[in-house]
C-alpha positions in Angstrom: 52.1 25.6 -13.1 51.9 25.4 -17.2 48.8 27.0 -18.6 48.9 23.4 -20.1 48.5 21.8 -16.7 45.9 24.7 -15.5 43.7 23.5 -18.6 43.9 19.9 -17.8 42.8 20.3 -14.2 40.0 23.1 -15.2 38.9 20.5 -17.9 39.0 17.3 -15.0 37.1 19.6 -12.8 34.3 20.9 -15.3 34.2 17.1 -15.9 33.6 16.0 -12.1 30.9 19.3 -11.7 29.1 17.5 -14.9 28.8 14.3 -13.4 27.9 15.8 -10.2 25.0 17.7 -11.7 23.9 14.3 -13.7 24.2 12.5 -10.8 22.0 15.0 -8.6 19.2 14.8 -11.8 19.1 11.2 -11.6 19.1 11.3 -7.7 16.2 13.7 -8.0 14.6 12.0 -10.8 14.6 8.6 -8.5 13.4 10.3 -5.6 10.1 11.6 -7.8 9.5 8.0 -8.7 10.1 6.9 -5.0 7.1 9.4 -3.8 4.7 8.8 -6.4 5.0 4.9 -5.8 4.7 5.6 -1.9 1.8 8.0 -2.2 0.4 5.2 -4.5 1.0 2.4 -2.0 -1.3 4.8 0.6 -4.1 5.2 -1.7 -3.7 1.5 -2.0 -3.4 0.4 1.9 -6.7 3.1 2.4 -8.8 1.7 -0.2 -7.9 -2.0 1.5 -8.7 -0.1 4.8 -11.8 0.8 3.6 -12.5 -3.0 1.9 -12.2 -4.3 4.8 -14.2 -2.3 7.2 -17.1 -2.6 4.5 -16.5 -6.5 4.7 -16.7 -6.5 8.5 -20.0 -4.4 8.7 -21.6 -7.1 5.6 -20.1 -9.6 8.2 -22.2 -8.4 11.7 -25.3 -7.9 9.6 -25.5 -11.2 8.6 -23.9 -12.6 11.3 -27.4 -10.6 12.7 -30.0 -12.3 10.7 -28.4 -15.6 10.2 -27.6 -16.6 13.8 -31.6 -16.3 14.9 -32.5 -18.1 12.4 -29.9 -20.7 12.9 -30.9 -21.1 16.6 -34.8 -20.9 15.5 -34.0 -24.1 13.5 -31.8 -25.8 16.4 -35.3 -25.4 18.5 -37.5 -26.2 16.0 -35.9 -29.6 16.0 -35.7 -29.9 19.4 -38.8 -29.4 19.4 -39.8 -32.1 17.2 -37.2 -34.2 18.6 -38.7 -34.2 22.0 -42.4 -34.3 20.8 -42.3 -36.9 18.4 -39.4 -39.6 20.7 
């Protein structure tokens, strides 16, 4: 081989180990953006976790108070119903 022909092919391969590198930095760069998105969409699915459980306990202790007093009312006019008819 020509020292012409050796430089070519040391200059294509210095080119392909460049591109490499650029390639793994972007690769890496992606992946950074990839974790911080998924570690966001945790926070986010824990804080709705936590939303939600809130909303369910709201939910029994009213379901708690309102339901006797709803049924106090149903026999209240029953009550009047059958006393006054």
């Amino acid at each position: 081989m020509s020292d012409e022909l050796q430089r070519e092919q040391l200059e294509v391969l210095r080119e392909i180990r460049d591109r490499q590198r650029e390639a793994v930095e972007l690769l890496k760069s992606q992946r950074a953006l990839v974790e911080e998105q998924l570690r966001r969409s945790r926070d986010s699915v824990q804080e709705s976790i936590g939303l939600q459980k809130a909303a369910l306990a709201r939910q029994r202790q009213v379901t708690m108070v309102a339901l006797p007093g709803i049924l106090a009312c149903i026999l209240a006019i029953g009550y009047l119903i059958w006393r006054y008819f």
